[in-house]
C-alpha positions as CSV (number, residue, x, y, z in Angstrom):
1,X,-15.2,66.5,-6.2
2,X,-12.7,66.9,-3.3
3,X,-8.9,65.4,-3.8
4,X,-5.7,65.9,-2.9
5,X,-6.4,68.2,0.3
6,X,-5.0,67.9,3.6
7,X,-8.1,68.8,6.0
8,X,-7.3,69.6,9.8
9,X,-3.9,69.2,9.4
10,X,-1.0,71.8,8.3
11,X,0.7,72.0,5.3
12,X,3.7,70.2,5.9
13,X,1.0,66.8,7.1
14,X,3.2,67.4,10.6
15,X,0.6,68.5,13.0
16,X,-2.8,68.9,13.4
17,X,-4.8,72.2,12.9
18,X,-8.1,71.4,14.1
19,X,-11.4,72.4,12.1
20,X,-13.8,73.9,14.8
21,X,-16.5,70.4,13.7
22,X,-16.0,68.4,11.3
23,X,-13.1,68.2,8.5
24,X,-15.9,67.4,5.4
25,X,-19.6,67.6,5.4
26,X,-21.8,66.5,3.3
27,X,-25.8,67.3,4.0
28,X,-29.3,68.8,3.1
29,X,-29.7,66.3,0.4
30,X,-26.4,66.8,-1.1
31,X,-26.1,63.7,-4.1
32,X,-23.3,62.7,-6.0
33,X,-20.2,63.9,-4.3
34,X,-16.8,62.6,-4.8
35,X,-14.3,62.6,-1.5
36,X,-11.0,61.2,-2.8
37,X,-10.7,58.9,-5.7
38,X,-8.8,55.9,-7.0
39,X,-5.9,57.9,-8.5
40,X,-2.8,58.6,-6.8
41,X,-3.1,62.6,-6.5
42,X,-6.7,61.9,-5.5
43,X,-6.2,60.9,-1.6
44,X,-7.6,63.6,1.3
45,X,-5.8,63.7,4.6
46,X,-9.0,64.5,6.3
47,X,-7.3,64.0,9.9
48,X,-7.0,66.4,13.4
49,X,-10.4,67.5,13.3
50,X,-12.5,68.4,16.4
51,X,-15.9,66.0,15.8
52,X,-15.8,64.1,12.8
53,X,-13.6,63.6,9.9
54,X,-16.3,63.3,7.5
55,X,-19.8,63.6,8.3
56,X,-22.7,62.4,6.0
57,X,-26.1,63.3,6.8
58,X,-29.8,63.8,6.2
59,X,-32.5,62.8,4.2
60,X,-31.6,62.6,0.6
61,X,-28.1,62.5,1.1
62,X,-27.4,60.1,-1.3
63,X,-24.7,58.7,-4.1
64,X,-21.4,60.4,-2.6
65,X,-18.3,58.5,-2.8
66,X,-15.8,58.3,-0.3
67,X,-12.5,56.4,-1.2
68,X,-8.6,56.4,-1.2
69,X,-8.6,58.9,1.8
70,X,-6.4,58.7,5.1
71,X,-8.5,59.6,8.1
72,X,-7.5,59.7,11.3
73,X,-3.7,59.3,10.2
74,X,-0.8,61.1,9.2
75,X,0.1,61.8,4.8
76,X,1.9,58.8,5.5
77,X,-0.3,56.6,6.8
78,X,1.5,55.2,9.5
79,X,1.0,57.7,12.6
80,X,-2.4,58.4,14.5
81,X,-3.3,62.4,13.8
82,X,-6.7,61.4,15.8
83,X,-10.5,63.4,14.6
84,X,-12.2,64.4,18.2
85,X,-14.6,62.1,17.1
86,X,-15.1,59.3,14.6
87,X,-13.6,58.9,11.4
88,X,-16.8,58.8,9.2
89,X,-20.1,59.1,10.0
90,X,-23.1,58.5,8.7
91,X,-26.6,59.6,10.2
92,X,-29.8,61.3,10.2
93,X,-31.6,59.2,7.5
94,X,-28.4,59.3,4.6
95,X,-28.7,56.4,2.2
96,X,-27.5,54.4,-0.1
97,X,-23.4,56.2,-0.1
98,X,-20.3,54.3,-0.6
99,X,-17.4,54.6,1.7
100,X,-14.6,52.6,0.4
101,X,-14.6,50.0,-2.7
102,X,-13.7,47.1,-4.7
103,X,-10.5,48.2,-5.4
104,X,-7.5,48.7,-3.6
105,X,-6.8,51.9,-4.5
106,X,-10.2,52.7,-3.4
107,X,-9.6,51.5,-0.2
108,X,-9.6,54.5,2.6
109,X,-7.6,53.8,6.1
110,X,-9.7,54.9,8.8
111,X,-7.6,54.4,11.9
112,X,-6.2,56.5,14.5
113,X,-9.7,58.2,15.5
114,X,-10.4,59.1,19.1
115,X,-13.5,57.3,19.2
116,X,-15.0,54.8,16.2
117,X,-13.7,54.4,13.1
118,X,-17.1,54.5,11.2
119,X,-20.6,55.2,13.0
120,X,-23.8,54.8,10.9
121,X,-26.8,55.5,12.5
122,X,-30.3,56.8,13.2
123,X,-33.7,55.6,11.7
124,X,-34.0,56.2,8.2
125,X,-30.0,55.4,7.8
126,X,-30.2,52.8,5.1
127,X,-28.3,51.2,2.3
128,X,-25.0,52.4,3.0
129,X,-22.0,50.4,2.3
130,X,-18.7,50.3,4.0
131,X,-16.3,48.3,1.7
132,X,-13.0,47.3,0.9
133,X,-11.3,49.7,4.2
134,X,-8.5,49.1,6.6
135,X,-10.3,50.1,9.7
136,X,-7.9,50.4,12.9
137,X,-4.8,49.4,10.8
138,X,-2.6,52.1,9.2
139,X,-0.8,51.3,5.3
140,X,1.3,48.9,6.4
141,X,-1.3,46.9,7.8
142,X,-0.6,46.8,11.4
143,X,-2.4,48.5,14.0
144,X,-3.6,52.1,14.5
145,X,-6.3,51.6,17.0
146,X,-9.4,53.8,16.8
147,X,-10.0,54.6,20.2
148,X,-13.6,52.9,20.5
149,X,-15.4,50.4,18.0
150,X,-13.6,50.1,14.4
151,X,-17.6,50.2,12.3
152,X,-20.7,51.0,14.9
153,X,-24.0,50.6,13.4
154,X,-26.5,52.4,16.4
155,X,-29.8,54.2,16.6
156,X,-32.1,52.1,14.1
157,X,-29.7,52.2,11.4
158,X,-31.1,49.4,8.6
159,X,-30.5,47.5,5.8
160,X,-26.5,48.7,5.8
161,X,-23.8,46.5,4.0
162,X,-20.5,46.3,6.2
163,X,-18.2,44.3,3.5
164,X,-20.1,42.2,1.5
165,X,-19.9,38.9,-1.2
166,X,-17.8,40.7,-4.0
167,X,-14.1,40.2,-4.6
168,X,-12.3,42.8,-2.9
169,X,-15.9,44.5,-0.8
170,X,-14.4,43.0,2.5
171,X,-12.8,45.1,5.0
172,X,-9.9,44.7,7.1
173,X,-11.8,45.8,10.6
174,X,-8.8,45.0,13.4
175,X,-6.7,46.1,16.3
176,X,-9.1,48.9,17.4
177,X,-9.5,49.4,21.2
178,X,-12.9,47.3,21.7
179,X,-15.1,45.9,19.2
180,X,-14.4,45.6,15.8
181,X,-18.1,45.8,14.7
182,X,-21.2,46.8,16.8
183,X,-24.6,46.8,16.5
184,X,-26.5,48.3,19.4
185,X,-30.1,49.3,19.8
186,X,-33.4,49.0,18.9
187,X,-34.6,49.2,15.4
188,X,-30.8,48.1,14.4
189,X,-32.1,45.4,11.7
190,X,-31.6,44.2,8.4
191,X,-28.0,45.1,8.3
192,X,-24.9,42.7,6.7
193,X,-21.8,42.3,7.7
194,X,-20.0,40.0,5.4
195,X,-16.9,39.4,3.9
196,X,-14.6,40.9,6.2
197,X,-11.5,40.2,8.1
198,X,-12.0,40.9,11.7
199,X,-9.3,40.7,14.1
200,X,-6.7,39.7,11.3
201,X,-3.9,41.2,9.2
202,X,-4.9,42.0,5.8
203,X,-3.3,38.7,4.6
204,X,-5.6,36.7,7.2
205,X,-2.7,34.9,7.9
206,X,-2.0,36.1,11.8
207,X,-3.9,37.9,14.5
208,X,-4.1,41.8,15.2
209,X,-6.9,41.4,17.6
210,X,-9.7,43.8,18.4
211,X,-9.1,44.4,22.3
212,X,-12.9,43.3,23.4
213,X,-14.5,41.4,20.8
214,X,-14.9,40.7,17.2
215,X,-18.2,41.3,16.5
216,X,-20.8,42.3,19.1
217,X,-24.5,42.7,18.9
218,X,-25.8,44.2,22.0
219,X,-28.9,46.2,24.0
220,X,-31.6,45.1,21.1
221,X,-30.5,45.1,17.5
222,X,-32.6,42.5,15.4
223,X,-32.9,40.3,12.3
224,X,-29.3,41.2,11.5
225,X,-26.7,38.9,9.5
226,X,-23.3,38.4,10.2
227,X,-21.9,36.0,7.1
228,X,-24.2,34.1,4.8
229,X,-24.0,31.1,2.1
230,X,-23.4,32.8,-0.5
231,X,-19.4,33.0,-2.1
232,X,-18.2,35.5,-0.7
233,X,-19.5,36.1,1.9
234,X,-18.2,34.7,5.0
235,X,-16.1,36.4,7.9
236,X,-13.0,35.8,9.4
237,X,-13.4,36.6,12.9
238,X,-10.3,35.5,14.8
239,X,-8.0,36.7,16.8
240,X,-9.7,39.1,19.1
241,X,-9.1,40.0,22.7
242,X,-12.1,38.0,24.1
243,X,-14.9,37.2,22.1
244,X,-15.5,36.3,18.4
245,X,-18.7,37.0,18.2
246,X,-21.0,38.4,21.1
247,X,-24.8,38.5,21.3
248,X,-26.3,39.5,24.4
249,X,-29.6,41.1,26.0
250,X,-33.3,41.2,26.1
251,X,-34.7,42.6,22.7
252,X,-31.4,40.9,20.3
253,X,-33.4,38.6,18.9
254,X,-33.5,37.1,15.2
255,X,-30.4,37.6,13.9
256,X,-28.4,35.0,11.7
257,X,-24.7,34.2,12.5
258,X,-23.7,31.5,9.8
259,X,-21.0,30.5,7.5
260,X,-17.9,32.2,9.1
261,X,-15.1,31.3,10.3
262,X,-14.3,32.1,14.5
263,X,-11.3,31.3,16.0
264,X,-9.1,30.2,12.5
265,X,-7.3,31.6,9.8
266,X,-8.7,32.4,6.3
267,X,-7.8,28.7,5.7
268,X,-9.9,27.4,8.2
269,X,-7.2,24.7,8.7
270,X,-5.1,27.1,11.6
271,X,-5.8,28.6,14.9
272,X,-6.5,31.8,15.2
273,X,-7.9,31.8,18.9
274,X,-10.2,34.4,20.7
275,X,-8.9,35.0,24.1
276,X,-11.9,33.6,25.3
277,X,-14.8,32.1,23.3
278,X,-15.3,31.7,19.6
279,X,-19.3,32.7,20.4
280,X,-21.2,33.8,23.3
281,X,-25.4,34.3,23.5
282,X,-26.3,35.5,26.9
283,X,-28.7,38.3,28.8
284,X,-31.6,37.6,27.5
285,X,-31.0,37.3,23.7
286,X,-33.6,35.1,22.3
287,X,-34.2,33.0,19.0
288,X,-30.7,33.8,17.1
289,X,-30.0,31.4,14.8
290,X,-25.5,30.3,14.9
291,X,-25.2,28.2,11.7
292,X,-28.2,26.4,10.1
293,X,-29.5,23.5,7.6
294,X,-28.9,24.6,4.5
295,X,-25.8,24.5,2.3
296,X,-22.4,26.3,4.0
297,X,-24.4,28.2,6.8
298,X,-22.4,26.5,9.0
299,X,-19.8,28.1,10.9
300,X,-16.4,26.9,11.8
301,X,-15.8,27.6,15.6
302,X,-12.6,25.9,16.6
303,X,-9.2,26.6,18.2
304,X,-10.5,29.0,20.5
305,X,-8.4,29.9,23.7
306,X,-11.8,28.6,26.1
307,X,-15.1,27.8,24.9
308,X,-16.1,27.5,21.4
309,X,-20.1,28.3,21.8
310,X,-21.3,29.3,25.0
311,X,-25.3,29.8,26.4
312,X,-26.0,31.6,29.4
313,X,-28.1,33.5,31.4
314,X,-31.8,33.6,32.4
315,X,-34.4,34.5,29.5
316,X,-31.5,33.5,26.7
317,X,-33.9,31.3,24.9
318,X,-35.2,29.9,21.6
319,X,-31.8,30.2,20.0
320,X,-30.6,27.3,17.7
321,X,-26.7,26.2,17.1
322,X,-27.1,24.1,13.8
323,X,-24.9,23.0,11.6
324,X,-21.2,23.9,13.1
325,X,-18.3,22.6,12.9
326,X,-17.3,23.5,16.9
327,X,-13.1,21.8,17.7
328,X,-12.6,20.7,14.0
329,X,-10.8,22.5,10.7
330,X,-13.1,23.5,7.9
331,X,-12.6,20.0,6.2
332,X,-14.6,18.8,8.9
333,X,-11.8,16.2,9.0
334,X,-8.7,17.4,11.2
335,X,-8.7,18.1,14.6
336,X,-8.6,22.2,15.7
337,X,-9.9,22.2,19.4
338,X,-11.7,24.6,21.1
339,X,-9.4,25.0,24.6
340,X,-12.1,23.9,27.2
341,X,-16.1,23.0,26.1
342,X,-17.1,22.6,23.0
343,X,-20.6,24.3,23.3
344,X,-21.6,25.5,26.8
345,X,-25.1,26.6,28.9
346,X,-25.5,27.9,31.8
347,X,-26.7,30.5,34.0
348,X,-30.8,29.8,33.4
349,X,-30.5,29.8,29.5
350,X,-33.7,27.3,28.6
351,X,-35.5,26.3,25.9
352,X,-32.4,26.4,23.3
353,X,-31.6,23.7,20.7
354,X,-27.8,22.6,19.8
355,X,-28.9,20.3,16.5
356,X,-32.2,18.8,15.4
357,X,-35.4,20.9,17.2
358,X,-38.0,18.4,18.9
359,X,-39.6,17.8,15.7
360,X,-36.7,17.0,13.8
361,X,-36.0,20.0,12.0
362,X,-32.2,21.9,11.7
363,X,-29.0,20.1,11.7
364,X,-26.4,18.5,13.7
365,X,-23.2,19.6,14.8
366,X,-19.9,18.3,14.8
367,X,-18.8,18.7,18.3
368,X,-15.0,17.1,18.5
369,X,-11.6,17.4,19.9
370,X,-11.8,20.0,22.0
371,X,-10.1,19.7,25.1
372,X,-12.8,19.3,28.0
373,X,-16.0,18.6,27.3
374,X,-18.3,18.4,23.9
375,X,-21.8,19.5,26.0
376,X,-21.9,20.5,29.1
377,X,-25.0,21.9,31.0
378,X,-24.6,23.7,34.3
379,X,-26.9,25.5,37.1
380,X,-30.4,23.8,38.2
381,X,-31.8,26.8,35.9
382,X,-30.5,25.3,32.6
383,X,-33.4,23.7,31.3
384,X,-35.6,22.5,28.4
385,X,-32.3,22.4,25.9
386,X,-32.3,20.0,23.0
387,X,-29.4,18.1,22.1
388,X,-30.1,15.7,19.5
389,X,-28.8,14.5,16.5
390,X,-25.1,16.5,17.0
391,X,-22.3,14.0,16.1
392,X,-20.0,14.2,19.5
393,X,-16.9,12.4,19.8
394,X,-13.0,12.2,20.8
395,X,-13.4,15.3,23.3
396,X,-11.7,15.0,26.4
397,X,-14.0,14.6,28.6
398,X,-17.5,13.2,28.8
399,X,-19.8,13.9,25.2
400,X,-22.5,15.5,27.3
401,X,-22.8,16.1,30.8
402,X,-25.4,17.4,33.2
403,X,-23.4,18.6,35.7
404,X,-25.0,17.8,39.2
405,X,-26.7,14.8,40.8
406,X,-25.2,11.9,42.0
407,X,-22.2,11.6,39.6
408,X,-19.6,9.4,39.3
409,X,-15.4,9.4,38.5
410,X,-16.2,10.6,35.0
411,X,-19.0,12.8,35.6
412,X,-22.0,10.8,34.6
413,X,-25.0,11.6,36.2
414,X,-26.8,8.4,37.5
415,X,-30.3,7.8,36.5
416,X,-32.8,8.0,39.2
417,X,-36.8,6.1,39.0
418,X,-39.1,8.1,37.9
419,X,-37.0,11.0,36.9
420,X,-37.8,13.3,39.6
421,X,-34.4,15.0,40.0
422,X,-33.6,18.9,39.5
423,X,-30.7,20.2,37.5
424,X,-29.5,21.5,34.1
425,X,-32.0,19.6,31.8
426,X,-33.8,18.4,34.9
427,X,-31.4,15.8,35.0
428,X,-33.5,14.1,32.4
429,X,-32.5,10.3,32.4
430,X,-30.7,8.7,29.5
431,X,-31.9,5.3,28.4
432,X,-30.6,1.4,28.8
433,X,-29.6,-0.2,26.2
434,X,-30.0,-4.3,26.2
435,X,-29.2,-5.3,22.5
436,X,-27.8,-4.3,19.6
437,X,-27.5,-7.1,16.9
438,X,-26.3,-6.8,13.3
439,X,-28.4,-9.3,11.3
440,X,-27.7,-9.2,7.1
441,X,-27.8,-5.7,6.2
442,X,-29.6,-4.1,8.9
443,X,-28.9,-3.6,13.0
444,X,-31.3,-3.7,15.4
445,X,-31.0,-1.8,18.5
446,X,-33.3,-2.1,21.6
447,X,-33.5,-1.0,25.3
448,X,-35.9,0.6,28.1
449,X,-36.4,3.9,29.9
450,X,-37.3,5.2,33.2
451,X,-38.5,8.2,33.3
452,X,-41.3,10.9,33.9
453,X,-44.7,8.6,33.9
454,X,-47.1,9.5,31.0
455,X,-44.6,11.7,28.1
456,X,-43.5,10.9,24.8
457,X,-39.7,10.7,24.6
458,X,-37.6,11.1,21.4
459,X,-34.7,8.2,21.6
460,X,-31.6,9.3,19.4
461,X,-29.4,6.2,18.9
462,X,-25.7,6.6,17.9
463,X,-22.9,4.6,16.8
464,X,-19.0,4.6,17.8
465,X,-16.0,3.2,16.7
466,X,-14.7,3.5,20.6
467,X,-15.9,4.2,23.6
468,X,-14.5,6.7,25.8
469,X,-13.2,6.5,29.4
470,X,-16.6,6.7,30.8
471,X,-18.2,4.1,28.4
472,X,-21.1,6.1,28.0
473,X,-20.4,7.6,24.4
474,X,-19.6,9.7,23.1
475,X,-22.4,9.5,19.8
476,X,-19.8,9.4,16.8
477,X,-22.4,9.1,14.2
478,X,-25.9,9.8,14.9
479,X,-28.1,7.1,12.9
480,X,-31.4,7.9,13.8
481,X,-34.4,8.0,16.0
482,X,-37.6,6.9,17.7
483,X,-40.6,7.6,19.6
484,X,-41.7,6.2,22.9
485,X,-44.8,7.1,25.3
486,X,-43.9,6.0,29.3
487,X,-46.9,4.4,31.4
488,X,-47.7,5.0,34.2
489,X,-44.2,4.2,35.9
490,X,-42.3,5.9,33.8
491,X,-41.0,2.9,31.9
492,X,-41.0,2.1,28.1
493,X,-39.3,0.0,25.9
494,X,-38.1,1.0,22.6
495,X,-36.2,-0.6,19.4
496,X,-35.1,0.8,16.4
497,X,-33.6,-0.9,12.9
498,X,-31.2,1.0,11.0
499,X,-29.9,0.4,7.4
500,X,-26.2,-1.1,8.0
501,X,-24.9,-4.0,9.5
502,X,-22.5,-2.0,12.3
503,X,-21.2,-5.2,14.2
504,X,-18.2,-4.3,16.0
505,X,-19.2,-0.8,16.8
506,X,-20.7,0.3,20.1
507,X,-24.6,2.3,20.8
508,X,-25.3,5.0,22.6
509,X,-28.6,6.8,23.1
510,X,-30.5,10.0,24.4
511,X,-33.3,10.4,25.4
512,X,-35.6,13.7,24.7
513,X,-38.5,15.0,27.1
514,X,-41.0,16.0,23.9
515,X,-42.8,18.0,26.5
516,X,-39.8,19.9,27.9
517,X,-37.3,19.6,25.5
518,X,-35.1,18.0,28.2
519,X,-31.9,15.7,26.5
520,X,-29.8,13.4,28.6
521,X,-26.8,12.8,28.7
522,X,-25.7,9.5,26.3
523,X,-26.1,6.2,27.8
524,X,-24.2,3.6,28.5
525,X,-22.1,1.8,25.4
526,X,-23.4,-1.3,24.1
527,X,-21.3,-3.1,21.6
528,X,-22.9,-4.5,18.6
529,X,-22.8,-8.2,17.9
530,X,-23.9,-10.3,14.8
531,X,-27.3,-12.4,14.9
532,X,-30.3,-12.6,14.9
533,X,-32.3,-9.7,16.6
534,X,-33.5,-10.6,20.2
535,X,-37.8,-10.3,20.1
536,X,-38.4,-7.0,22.1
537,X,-42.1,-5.4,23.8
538,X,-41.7,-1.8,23.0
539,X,-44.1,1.0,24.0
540,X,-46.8,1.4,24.4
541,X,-48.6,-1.5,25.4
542,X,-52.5,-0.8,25.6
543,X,-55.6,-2.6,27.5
544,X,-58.9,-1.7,25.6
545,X,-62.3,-3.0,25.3
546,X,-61.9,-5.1,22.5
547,X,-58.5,-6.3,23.9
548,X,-54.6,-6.0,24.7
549,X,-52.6,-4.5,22.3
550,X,-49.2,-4.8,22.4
551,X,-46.0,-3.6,19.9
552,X,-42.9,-6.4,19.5
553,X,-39.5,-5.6,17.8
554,X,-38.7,-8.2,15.5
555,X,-36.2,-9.8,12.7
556,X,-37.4,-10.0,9.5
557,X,-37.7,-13.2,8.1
558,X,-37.3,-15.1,11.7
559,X,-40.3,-17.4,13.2
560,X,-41.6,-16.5,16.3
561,X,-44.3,-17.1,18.9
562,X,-46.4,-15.3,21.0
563,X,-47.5,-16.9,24.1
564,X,-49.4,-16.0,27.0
565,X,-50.0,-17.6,30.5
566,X,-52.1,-16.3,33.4
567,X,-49.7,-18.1,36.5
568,X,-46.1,-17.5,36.6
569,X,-45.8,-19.2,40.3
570,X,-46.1,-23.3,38.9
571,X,-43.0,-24.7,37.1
572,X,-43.3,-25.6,34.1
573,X,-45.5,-22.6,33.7
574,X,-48.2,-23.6,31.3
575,X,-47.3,-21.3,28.5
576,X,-49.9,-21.5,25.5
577,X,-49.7,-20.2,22.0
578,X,-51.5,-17.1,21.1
579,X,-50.1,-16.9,17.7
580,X,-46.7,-18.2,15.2
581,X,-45.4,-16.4,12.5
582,X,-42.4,-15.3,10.2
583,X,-41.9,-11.5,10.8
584,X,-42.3,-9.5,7.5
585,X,-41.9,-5.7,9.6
586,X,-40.0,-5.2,12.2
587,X,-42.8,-3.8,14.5
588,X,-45.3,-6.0,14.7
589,X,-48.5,-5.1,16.4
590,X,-50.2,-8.0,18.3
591,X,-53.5,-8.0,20.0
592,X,-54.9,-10.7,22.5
593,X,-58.9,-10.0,22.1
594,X,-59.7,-12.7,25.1
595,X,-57.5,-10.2,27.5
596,X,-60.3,-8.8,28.2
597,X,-62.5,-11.5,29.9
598,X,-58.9,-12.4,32.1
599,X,-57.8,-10.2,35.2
600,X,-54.3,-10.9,34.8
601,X,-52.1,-12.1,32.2
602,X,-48.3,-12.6,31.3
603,X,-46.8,-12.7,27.5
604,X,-43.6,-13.9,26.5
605,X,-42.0,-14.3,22.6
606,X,-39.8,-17.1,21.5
607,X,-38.2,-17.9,18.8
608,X,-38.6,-20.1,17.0
């Protein structure tokens, strides 16, 4: 056990008297040491040192205790006495030590270093846990910047805890120089950071930024988690000097930011805003996963100064934004926007998803309030990016926009035939709607699409209590989808009944390359009226050998006929009856088994 010393400083705590290295070190296997302790006497001033203050390391290093200590800072506690170094590190393959703890009197201040606060690092580095310190803040609880990083986890360190899901494990991790956390390198995996204030004051309640970034995971860490579901254990990462949270570079791939909170107080009801944006993925980082589908992994990313997610650069791919709530409070209720976009991509990222995947799987986001737009796409790069099934409304500008193309005052991209346009999602057309009818307690909505000849396209429907400036949306609630194939022209028809008789409130739609992954932006606003659903061909319509098939939205419970005639140019045209009916589905399947002795032929259906 070590208490009560004052190491690299004199006896009076005035000045520094430097130890050649470090001020404690603890290697060779040592186990079970005690550095400080939880009573009052107990507290090292382990500050003024030429490397580290307190350096753990090798193999079999395990057990010690670090806790109640001032490092990096005068008896005190309020003046920097800087170590040459870092304040504590850990390396060389040391596991499974505790710097810190639950309690507040176990809690060391680690502020004041020339460099980082805390560095673990080095393959073999595992199962350390860094709990329940003030790190960059002195014991008042207002800054005393380390000179670099405030926790650096580097080298292949794994499977490390920074904070985690107990009462009192979090750490207070603000106002050092640059980051507050950072991962860097490869082999940097499995490691938690959870629980902790970053960027706050120890109440949560106001901001002592970080000067570059929150949290940043950079140069190819992996399969790392920042939050979690679990009570307990979600960050507070507000406040900081640019970015929340920042994830960049080939090789950072895998990791899970979810459940936090970016850009608000510990209330989730207040602004807290990074200078810049709440979350950023760029470089190269691929298949990160910001929020998710099960129970609290979303994150709250609101009242940021500029963007609240942001995508960008080429080879940033195959990461999914699930779940969030991006411009509103954690009620999911109250408006707290984001200062420009909601969630942005550019610069060549391709192939992410913001909500459900192609197939369907993940979750939505609640994109709203903030003050430009609630999507936007930019650069001709920006491609293959699903956007589907995201709830997207009262943002100030357009809910999704391609940017590019022939646009007009409000930014919407017009469709072109056949969908042959370059741009951020290629400039993938959004459908037409021509009807939306509430009828008893469904609503049937139905329309067409241009677009690429010969793809299935998902259609994502949406409903609205307004429209905005623009008409076209936004897509207040998504409701639901369906499946169309194009012919050869590029055109299909679609229709879709939903549970809920929504007259009064206005459609909007998407439309989903399944090949590329390619959303549109939302169509134009149809408003829903009450009666009886208008009969609709939808796709695909097929010519076989043993006949015509075709597939007809209808109305339960309505009489209808098909009829067919082979000369539209004679009036009356001599319509005949194929078949009458009373619809029990609403898509029927009709086929006309003498099409195929007749070279041309036209079909209409009436009702009654």
């Amino acid at each position: 056990t070590v208490q009560g010393n004052y190491i690299g400083v004199n006896a009076t705590g005035s000045a520094a008297l430097s130890n050649a290295t470090a001020g404690v070190s603890i290697y060779g296997g040592a186990q079970g040491n005690v550095i400080g302790g939880t009573n009052t006497d107990a507290a090292n001033v382990i500050s003024g040192n030429t490397f580290q203050g307190l350096g753990i390391s090798g193999a079999n290093t395990t057990g010690n205790v670090v806790a109640g200590n001032l490092i990096g800072l005068n008896p005190a506690g309020n003046t920097a006495m800087p170590n040459g170094w870092s304040g504590v590190s850990i390396f060389g393959g040391a596991q499974s030590n505790l710097i810190g703890g639950t309690s507040a009197a176990a809690r060391n201040l680690i502020s004041g270093n020339s460099l980082q606060g805390v560095t673990v690092s080095d393959l073999g580095t595992t199962g350390n846990e860094i709990a329940g310190n003030y790190i960059g803040l002195n014991a008042a609880g207002t800054a005393a910047p380390n000179g670099w990083s405030g926790v650096q986890l580097y080298g292949g360190a794994q499977a490390n805890v920074i904070g985690g899901s107990s009462v009192g494990a979090g750490n207070v991790i603000s106002g050092n120089s640059f980051q507050g956390v950072l991962l860097t390198g490869t082999n940097t995996s499995g490691n938690v950071i959870a629980g902790n204030y970053i960027g706050l004051n120890p109440a949560g309640s106001g901001a002592i930024g970080n000067g570059w970034s929150g949290l940043e995971i950079y140069g190819a860490p992996a399969s790392n988690v920042v939050g979690g579901t679990v009570t307990g254990s979600r960050n507070v990462i507000s406040g900081n000097g640019n970015y929340g949270v920042f994830i960049g570079n080939g090789g950072t791939d895998g990791n899970v930011v979810s459940g936090n909170y970016i850009g608000v107080d510990t209330s989730g009801t207040l602004a807290l805003a990074n200078a810049w944006s709440g979350l950023s993925v760029y470089g190269g980082a691929k298949g990160n996963l910001i929020g998710g589908n099960s129970a609290n992994a979303g994150n709250v990313i609101s009242g940021n100064a500029n963007y609240g997610v942001t995508l960008s650069g080429a080879d940033t791919s195959g990461n999914l934004v699930q779940g969030n709530l991006v411009g509103l409070d954690a009620t999911g209720t109250q408006p707290l926007g984001n200062g420009w976009d909601g969630v942005s991509l550019y610069g060549g990222a391709s192939g992410n998803v913001v909500g459900l995947a192609v197939n369907g799987t993940g979750a939505g986001n609640n994109i709203a309030f903030n003050a430009s737009g609630g999507l936007v796409l930019f650069d001709a790069a920006t491609t293959n990016n699903s956007l589907r099934g995201n709830n997207v409304f009262s943002n100030g500008y357009i809910g999704i926009n391609l940017v590019g193309g022939a646009e007009d005052f409000y930014g919407v991209t017009l469709n072109e035939a056949g969908d042959g346009d370059a741009g951020p999602n290629n400039l993938q057309n959004y459908p037409v709607i021509s009807q939306a009818a509430g009828s008893g307690p469904t609503t049937t909505i139905a329309g067409t699409l241009n677009s690429t000849a010969s793809r299935t396209v998902m259609i994502d429907l949406y409903r609205n209590d307004i429209l905005d400036s623009s008409s076209h949306g936004e897509g207040q609630r998504y409701v639901g989808s369906t499946t169309v194939n194009t012919d050869g022209s590029g055109e299909a028809g679609f229709a879709l009944t939903v549970s809920g008789n929504f007259t009064g409130q206005f459609f909007t739609a998407t439309a989903t390359d399944q090949t590329t992954g390619d959303t549109s932006e939302f169509s134009l606003g149809l408003l829903a009226t009450n009666g009886p659903t208008l009969p609709t061909f939808t796709s695909p319509t097929t010519l076989t050998s043993t006949g015509f098939i075709a597939h007809i939205s209808l109305a339960i419970g309505e009489s209808y006929r098909v009829q067919a005639t082979t000369n539209l140019g004679v009036l009356p045209v001599p319509w005949i009856d194929l078949t009458n009916f009373v619809a029990g589905v609403t898509n029927y399947s009709f086929i006309d088994r003498s099409a195929t002795n007749i070279p041309r032929r036209f079909y209409r259906v009436i009702s009654p």
